[in-house]
N, CA, C and O atoms as a printed pandas DataFrame, in Angstrom:
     atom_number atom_name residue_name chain_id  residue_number  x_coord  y_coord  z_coord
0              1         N          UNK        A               1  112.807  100.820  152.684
1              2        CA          UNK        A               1  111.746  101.167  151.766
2              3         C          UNK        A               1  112.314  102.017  150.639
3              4         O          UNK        A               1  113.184  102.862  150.848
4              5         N          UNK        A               2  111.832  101.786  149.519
5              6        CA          UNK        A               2  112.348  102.525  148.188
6              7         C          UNK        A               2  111.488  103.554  148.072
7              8         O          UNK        A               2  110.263  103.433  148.107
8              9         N          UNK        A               3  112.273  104.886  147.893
9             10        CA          UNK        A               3  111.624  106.115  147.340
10            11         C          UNK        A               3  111.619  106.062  146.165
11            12         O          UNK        A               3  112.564  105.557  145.560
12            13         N          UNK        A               4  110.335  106.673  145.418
13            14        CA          UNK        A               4  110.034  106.845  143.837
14            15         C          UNK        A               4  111.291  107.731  143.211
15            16         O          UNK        A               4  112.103  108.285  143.953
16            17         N          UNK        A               5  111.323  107.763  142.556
17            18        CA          UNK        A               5  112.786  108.601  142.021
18            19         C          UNK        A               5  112.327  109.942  141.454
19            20         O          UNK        A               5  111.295  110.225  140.845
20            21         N          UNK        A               6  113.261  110.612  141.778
21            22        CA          UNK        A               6  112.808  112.351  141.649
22            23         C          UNK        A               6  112.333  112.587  140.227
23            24         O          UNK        A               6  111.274  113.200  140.091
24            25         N          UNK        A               7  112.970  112.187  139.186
25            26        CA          UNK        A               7  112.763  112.680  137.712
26            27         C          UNK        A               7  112.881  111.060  137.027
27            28         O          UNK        A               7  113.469  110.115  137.552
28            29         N          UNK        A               8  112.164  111.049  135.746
29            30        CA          UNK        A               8  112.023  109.738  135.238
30            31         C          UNK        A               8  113.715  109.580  134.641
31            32         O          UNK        A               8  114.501  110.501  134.418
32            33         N          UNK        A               9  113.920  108.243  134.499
33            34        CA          UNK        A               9  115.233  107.953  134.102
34            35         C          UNK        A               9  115.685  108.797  132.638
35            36         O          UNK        A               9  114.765  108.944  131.834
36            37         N          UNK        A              10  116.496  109.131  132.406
37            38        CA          UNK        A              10  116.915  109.705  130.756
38            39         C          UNK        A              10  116.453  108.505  129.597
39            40         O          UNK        A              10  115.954  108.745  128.497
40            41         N          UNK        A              11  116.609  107.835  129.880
41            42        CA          UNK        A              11  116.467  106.844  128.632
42            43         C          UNK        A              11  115.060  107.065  128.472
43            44         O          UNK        A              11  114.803  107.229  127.279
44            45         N          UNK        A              12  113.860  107.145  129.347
45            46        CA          UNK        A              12  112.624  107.414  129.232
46            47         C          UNK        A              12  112.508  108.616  128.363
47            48         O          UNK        A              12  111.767  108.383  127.407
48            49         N          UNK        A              13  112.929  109.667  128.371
49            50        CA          UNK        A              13  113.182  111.006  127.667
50            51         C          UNK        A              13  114.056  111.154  126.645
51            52         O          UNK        A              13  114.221  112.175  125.978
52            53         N          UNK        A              14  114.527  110.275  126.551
53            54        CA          UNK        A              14  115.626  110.247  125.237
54            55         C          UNK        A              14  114.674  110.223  123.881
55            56         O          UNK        A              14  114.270  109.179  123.368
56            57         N          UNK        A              15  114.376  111.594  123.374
57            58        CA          UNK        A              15  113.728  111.600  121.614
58            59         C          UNK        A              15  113.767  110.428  121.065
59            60         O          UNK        A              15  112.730  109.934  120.624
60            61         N          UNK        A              16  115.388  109.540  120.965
61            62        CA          UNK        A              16  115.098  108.686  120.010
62            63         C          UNK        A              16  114.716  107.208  119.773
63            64         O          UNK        A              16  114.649  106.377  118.867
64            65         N          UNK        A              17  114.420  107.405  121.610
65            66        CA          UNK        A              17  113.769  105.920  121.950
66            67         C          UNK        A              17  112.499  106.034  121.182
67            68         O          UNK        A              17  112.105  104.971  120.704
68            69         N          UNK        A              18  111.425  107.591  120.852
69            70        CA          UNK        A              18  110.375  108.012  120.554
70            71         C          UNK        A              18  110.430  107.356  118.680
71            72         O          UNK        A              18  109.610  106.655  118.086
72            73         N          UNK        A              19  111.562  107.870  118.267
73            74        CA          UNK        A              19  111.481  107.846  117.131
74            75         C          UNK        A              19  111.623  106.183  116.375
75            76         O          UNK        A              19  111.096  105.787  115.335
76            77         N          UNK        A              20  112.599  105.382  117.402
77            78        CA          UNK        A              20  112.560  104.241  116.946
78            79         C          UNK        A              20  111.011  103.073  117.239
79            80         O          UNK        A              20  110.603  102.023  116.742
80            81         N          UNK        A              21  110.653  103.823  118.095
81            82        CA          UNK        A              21  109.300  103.165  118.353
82            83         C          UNK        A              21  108.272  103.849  117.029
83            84         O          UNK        A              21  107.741  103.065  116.243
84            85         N          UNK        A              22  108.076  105.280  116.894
85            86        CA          UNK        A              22  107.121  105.472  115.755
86            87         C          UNK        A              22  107.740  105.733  114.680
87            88         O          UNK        A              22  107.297  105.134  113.699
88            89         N          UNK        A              23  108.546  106.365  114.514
89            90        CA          UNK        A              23  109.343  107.170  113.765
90            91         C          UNK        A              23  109.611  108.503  113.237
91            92         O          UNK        A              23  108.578  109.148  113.421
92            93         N          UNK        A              24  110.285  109.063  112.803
93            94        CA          UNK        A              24  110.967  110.133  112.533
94            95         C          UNK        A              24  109.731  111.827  113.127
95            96         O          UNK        A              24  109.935  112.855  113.772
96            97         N          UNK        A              25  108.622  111.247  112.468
97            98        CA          UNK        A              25  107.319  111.708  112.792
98            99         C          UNK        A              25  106.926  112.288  113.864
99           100         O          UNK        A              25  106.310  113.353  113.910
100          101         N          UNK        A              26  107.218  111.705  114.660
101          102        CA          UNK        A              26  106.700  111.875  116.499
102          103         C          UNK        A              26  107.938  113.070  116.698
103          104         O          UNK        A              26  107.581  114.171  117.118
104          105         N          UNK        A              27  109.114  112.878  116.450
105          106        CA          UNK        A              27  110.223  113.613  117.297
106          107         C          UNK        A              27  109.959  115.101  116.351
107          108         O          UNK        A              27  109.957  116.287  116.682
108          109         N          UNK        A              28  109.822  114.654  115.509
109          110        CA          UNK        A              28  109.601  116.318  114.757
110          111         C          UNK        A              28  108.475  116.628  114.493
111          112         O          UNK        A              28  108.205  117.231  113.454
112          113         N          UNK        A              29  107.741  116.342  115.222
113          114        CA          UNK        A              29  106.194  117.358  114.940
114          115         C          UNK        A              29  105.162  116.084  116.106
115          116         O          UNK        A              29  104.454  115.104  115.877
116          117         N          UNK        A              30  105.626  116.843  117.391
117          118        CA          UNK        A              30  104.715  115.489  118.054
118          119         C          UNK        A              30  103.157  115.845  118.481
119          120         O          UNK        A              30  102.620  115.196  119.379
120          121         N          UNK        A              31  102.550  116.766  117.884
121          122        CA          UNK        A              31  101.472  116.842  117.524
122          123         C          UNK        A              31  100.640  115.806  116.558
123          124         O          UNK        A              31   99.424  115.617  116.532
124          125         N          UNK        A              32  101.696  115.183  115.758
125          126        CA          UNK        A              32  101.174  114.233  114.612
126          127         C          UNK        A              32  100.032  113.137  115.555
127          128         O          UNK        A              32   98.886  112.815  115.238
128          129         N          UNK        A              33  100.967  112.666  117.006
129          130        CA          UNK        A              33  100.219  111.452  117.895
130          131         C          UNK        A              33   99.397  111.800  118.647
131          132         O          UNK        A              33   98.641  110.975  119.161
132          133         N          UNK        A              34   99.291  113.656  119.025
133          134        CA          UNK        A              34   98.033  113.965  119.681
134          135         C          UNK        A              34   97.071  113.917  118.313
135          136         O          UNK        A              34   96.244  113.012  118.199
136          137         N          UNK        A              35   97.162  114.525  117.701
137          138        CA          UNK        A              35   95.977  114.338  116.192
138          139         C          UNK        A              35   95.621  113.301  116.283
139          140         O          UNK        A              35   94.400  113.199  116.403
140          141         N          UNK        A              36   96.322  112.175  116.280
141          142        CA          UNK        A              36   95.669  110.899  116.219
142          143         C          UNK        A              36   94.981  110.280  117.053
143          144         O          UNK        A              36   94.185  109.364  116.845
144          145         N          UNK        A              37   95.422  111.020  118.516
145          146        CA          UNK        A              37   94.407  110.194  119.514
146          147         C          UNK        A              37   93.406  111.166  119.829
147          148         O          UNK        A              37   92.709  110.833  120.787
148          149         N          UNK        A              38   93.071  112.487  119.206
149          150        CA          UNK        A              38   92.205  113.164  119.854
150          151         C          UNK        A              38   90.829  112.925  118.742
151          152         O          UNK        A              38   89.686  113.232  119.082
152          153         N          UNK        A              39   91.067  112.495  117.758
153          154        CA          UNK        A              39   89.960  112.805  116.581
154          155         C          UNK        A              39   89.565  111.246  116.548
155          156         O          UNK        A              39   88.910  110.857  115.581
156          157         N          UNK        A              40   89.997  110.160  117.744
157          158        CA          UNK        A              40   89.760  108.757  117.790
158          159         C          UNK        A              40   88.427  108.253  118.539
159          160         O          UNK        A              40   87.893  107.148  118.633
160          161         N          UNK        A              41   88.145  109.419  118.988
161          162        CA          UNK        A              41   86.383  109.214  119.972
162          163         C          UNK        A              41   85.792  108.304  118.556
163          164         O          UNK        A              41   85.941  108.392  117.337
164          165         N          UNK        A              42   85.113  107.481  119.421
165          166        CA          UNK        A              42   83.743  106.994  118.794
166          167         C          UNK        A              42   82.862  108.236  118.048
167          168         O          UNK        A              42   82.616  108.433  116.858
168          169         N          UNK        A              43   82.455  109.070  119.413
169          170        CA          UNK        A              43   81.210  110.152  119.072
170          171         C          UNK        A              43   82.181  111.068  118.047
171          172         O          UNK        A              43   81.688  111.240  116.932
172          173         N          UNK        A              44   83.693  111.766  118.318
173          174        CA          UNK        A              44   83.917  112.266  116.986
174          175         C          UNK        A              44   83.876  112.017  115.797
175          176         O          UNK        A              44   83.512  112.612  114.783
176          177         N          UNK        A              45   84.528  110.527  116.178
177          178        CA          UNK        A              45   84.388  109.425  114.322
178          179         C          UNK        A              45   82.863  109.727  113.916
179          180         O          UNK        A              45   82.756  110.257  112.810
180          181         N          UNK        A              46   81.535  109.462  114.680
181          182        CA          UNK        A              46   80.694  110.056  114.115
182          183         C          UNK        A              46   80.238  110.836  113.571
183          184         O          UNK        A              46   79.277  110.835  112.801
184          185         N          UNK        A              47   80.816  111.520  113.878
185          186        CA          UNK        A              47   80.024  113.423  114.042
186          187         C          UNK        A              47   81.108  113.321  112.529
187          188         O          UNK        A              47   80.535  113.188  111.448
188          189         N          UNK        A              48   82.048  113.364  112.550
189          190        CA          UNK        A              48   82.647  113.601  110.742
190          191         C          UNK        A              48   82.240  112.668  109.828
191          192         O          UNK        A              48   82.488  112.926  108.650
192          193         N          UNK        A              49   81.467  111.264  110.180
193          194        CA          UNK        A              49   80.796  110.434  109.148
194          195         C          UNK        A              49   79.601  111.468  108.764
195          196         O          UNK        A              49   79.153  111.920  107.711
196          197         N          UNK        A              50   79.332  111.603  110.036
197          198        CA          UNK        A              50   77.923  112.626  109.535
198          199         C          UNK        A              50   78.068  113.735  108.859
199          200         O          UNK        A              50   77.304  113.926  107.913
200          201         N          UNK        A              51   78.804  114.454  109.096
201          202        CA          UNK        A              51   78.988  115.411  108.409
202          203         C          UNK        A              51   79.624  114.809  107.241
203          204         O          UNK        A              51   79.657  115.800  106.512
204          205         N          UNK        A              52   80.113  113.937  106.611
205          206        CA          UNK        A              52   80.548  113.438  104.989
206          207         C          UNK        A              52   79.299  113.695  104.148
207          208         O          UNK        A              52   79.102  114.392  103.152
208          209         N          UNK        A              53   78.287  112.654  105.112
209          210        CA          UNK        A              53   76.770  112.126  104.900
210          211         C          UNK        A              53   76.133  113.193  104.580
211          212         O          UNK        A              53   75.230  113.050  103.756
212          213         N          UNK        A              54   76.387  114.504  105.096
213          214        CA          UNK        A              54   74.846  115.501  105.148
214          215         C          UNK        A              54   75.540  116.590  104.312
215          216         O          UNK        A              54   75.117  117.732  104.491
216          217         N          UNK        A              55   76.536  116.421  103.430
217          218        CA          UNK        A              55   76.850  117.602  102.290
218          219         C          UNK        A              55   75.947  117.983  101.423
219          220         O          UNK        A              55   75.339  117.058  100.883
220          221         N          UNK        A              56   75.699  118.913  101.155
221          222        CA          UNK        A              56   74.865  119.237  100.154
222          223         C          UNK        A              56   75.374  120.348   99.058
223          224         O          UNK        A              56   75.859  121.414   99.437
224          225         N          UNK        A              57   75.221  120.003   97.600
225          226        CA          UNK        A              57   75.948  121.187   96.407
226          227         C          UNK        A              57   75.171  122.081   96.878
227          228         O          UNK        A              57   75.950  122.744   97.563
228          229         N          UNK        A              58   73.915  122.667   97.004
229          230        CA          UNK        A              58   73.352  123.536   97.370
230          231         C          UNK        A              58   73.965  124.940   95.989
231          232         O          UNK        A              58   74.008  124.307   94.933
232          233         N          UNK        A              59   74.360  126.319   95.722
233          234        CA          UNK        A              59   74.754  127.050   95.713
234          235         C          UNK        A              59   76.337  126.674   95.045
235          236         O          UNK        A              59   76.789  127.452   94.206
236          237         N          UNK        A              60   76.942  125.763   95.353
237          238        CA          UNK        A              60   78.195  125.402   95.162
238          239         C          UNK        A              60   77.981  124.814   93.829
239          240         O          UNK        A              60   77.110  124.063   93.388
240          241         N          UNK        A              61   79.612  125.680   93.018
241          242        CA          UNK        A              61   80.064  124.997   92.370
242          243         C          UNK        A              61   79.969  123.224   92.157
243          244         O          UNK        A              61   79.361  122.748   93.116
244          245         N          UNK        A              62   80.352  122.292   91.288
245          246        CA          UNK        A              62   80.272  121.302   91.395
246          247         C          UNK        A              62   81.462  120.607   91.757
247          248         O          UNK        A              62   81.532  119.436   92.130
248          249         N          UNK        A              63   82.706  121.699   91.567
249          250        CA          UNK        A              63   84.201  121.411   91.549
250          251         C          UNK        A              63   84.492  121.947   93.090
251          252         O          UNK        A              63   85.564  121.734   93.655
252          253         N          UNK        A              64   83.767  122.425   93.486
253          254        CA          UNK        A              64   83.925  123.097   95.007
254          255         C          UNK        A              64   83.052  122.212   95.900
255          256         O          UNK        A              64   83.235  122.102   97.112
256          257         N          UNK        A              65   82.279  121.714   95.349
257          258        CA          UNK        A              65   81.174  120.674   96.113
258          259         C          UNK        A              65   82.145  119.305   96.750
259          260         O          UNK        A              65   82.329  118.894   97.895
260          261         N          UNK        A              66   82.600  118.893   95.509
261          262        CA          UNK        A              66   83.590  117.511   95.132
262          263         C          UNK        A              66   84.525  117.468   96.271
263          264         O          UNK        A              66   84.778  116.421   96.867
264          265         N          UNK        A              67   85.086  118.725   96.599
265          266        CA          UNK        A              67   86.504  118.893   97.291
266          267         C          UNK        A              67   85.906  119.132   98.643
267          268         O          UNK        A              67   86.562  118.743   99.609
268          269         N          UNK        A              68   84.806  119.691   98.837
269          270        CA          UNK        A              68   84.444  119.673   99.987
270          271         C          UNK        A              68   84.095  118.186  100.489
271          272         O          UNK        A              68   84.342  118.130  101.694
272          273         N          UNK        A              69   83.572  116.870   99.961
273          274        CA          UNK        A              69   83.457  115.749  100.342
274          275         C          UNK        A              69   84.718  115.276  100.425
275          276         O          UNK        A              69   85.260  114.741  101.393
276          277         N          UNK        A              70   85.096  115.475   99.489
277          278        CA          UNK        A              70   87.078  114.806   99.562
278          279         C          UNK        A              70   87.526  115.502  100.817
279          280         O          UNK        A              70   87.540  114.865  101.871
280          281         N          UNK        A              71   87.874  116.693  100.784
281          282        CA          UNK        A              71   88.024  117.013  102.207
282          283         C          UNK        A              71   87.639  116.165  103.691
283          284         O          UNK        A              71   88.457  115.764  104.519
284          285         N          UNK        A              72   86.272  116.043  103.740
285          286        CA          UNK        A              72   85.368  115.173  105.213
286          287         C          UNK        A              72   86.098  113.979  104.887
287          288         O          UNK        A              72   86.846  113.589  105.784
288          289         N          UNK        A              73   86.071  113.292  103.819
289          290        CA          UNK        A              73   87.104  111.974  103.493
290          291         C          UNK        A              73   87.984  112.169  103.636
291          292         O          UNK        A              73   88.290  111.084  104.132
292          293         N          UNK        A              74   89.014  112.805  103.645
293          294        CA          UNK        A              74   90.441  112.936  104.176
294          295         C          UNK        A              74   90.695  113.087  105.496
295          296         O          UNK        A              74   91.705  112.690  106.077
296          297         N          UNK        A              75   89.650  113.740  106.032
297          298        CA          UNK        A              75   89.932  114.058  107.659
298          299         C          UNK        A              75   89.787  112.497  108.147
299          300         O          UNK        A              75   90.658  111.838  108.713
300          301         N          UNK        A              76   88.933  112.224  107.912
301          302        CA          UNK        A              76   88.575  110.758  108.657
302          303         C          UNK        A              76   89.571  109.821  108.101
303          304         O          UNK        A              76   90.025  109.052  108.948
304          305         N          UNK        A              77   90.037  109.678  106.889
305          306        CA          UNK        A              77   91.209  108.961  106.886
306          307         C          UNK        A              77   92.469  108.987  107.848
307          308         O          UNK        A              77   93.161  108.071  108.294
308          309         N          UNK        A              78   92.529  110.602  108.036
309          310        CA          UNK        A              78   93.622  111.177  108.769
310          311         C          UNK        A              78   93.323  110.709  110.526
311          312         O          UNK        A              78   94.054  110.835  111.508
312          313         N          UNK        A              79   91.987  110.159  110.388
313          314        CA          UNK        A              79   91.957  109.660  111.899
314          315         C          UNK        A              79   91.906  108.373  111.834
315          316         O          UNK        A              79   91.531  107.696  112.791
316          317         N          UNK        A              80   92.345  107.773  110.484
317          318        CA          UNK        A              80   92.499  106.714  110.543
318          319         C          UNK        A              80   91.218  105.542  110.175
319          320         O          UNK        A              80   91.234  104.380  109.769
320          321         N          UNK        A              81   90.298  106.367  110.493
321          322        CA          UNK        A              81   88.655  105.607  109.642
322          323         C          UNK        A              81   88.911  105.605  108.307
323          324         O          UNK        A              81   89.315  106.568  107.656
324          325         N          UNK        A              82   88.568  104.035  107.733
325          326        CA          UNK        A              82   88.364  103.773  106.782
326          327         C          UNK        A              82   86.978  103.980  106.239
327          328         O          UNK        A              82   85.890  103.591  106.663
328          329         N          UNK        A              83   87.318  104.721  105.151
329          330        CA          UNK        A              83   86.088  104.834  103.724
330          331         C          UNK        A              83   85.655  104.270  102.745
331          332         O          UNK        A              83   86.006  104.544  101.597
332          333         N          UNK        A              84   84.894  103.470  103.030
333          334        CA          UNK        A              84   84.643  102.600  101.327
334          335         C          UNK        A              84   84.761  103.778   99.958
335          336         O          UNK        A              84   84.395  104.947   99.837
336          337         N          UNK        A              85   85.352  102.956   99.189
337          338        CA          UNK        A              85   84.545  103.786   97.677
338          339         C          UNK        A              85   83.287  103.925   97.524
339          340         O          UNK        A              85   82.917  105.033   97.135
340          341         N          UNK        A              86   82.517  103.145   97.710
341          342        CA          UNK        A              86   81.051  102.421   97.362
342          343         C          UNK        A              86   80.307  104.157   97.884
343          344         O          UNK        A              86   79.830  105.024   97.152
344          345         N          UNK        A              87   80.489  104.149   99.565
345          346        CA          UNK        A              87   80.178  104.830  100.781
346          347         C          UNK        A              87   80.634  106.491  100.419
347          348         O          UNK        A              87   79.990  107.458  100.825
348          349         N          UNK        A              88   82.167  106.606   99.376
349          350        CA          UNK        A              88   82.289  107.500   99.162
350          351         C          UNK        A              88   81.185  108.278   98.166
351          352         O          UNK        A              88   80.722  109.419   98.188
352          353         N          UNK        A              89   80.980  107.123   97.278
353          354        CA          UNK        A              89   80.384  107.841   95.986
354          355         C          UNK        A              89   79.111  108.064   96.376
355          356         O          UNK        A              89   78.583  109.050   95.862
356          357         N          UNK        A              90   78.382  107.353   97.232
357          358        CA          UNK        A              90   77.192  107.414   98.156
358          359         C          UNK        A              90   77.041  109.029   98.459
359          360         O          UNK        A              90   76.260  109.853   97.983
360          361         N          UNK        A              91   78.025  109.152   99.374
361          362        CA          UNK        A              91   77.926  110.452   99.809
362          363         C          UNK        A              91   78.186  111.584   99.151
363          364         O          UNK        A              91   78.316  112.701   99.651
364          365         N          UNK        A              92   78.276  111.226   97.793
365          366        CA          UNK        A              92   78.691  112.356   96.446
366          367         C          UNK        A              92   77.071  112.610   96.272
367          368         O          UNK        A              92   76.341  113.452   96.795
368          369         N          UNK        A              93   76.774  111.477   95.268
369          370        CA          UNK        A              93   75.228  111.188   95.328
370          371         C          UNK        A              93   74.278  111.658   95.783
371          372         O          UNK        A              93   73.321  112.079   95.132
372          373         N          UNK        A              94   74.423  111.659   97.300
373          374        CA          UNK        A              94   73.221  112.020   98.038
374          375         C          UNK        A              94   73.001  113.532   98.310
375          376         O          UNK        A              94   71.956  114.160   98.478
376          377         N          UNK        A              95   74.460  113.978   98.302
377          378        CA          UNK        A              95   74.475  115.827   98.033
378          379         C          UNK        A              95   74.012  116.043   97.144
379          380         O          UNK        A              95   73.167  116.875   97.475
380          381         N          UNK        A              96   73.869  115.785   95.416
381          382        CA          UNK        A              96   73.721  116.480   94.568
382          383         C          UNK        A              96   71.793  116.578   94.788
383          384         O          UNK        A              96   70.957  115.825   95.288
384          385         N          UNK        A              97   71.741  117.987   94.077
385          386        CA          UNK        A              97   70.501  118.268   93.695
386          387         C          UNK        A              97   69.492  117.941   92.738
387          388         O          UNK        A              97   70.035  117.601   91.687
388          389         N          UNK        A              98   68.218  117.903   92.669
389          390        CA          UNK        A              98   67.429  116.798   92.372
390          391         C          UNK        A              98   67.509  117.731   90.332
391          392         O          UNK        A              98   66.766  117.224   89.491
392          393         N          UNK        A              99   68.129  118.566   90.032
393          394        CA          UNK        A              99   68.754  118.915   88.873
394          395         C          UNK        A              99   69.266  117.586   88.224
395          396         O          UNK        A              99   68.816  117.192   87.148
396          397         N          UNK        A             100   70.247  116.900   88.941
397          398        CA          UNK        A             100   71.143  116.178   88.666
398          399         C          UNK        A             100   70.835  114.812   88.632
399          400         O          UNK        A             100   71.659  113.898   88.601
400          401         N          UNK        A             101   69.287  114.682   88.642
401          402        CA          UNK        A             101   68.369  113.458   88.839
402          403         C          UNK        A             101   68.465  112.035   87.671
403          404         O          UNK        A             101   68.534  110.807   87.729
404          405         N          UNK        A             102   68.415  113.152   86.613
405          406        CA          UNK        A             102   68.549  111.845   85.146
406          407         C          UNK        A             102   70.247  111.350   85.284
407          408         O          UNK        A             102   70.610  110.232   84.919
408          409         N          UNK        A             103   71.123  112.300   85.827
409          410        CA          UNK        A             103   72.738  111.454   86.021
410          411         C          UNK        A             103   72.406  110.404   87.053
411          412         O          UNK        A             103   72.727  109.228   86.882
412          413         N          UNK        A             104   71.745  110.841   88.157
413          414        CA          UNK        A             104   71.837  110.487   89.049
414          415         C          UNK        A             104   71.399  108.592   89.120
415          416         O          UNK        A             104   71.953  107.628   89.650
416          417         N          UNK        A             105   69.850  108.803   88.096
417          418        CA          UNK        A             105   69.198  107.315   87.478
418          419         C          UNK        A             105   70.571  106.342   87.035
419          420         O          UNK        A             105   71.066  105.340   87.550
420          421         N          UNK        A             106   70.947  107.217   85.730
421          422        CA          UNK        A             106   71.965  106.523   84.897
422          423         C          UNK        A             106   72.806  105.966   85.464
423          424         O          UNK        A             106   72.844  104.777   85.149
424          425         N          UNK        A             107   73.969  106.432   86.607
425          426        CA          UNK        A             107   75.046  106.023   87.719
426          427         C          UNK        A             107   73.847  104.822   88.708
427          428         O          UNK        A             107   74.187  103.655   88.512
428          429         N          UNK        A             108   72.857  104.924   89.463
429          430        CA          UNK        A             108   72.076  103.975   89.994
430          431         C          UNK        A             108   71.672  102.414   88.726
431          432         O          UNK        A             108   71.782  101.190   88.795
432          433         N          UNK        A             109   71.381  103.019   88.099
433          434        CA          UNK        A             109   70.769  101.735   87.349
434          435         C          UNK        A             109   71.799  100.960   86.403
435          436         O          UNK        A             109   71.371   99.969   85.811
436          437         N          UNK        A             110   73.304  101.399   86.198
437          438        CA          UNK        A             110   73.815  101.184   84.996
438          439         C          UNK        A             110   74.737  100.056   86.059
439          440         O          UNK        A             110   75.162  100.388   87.166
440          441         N          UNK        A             111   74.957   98.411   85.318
441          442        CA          UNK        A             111   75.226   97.914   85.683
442          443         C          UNK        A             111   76.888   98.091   85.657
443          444         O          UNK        A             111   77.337   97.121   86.267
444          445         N          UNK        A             112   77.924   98.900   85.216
445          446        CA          UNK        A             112   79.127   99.345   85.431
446          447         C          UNK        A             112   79.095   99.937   86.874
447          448         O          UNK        A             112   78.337  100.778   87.356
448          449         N          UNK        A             113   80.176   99.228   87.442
449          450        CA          UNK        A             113   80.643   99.645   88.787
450          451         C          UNK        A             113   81.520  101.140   88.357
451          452         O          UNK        A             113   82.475  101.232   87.585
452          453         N          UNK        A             114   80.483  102.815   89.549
453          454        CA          UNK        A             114   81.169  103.669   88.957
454          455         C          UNK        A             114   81.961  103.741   90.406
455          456         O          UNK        A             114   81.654  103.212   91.475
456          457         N          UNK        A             115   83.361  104.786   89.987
457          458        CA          UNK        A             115   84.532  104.727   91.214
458          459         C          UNK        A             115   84.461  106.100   91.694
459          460         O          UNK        A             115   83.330  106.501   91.418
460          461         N          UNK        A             116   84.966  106.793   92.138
461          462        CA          UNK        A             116   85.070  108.202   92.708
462          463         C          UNK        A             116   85.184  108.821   91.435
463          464         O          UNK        A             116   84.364  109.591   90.933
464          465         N          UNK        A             117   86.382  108.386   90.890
465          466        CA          UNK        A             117   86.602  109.634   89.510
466          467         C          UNK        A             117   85.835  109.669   88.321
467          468         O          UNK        A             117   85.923  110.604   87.525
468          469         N          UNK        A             118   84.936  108.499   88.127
469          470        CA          UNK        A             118   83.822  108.596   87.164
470          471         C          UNK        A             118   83.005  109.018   87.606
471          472         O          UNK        A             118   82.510  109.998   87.050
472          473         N          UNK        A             119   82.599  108.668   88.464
473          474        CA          UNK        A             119   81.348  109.869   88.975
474          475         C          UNK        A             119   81.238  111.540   88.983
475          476         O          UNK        A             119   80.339  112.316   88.660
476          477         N          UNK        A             120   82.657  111.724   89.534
477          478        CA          UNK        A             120   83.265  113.429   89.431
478          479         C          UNK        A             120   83.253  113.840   88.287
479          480         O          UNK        A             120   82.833  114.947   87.949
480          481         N          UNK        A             121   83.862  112.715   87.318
481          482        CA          UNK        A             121   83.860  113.396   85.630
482          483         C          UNK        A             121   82.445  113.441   85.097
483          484         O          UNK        A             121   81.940  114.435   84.576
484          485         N          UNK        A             122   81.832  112.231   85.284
485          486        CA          UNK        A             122   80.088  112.925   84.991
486          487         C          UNK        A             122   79.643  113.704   85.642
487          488         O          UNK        A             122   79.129  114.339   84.721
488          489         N          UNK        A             123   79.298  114.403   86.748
489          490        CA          UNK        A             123   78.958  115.558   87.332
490          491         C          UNK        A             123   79.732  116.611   86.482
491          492         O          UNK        A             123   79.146  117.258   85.615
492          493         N          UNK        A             124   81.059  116.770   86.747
493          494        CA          UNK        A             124   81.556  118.070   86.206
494          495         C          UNK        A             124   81.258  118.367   85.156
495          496         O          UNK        A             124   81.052  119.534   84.823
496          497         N          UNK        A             125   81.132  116.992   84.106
497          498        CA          UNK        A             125   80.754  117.540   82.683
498          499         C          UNK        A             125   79.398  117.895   82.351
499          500         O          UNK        A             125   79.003  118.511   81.361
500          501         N          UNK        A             126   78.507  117.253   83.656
501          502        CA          UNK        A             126   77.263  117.608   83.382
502          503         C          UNK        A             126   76.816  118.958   83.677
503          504         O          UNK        A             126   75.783  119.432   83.206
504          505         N          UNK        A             127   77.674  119.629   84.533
505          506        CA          UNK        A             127   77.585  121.361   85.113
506          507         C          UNK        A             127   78.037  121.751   83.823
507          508         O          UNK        A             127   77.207  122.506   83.317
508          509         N          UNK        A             128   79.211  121.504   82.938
509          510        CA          UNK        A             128   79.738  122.535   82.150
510          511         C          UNK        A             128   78.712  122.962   80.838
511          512         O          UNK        A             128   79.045  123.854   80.059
C-alpha cells in the first residue's frame, strides 16, 4: 500500500511554475489572485453594481462626484465585471441632482451618442 507523501513534491512549490502559468504578477505580489477570487461572489459583484447605481452628487463637488463613480467602476473592473459605457453614463445621470435637469433633458433627448467624457465635460462646465 502507498503512503501519501510527507510534503508536496518541489516542483509543486517551485515560484516559477506559478509565474509561467500567470505571470510575473502572482510571484510578486500574490495577493493580486486572492483579490481576484475574493471580490468574484455573485452577491459581491452585486452589492458594488449597486453601489455604482445609488451614487448621489448630493453636497459634492461635481469633480469629486465623477471620481467617486469612476472609482465603483474601477473596482468592478478590477474584479473583472464588465461595464458598459451606455450603463456607465447611466449611473452618472442618475446621481446628479434635479438642478442639473435641463443638462440632463439635452444629453436624454439629443440624438448624438454621449460617451463618459462628454458627459463629464458638460456637467463640469455646467457647475463652473
Amino acid at each position: 500500500m502507498l503512503s501519501p507523501p510527507s510534503s508536496p513534491p518541489a516542483s509543486i512549490m517551485n515560484p516559477d511554475r506559478f509565474s509561467s502559468l500567470f505571470g510575473n504578477d502572482v510571484t510578486n505580489n500574490p495577493d493580486n489572485l486572492e483579490q481576484l477570487y475574493s471580490c468574484k461572489t455573485t452577491s459581491k459583484l452585486m452589492y458594488y453594481r449597486q453601489d455604482l447605481h445609488s451614487q448621489k452628487k448630493g453636497d459634492l463637488l461635481m469633480k469629486d462626484f465623477l471620481m467617486q463613480i469612476k472609482m465603483f467602476y474601477d473596482h468592478l473592473a478590477s474584479c473583472g465585471e464588465v461595464i458598459s459605457k451606455p450603463e456607465y453614463v447611466t449611473a452618472i445621470l442618475n446621481g446628479i441632482p434635479s438642478e442639473y435637469e435641463l443638462i440632463l433633458t439635452i444629453i436624454s433627448a439629443s440624438t448624438m451618442s454621449y460617451n463618459v467624457q462628454n458627459v463629464s465635460t458638460v456637467l463640469l462646465n455646467a457647475e463652473a
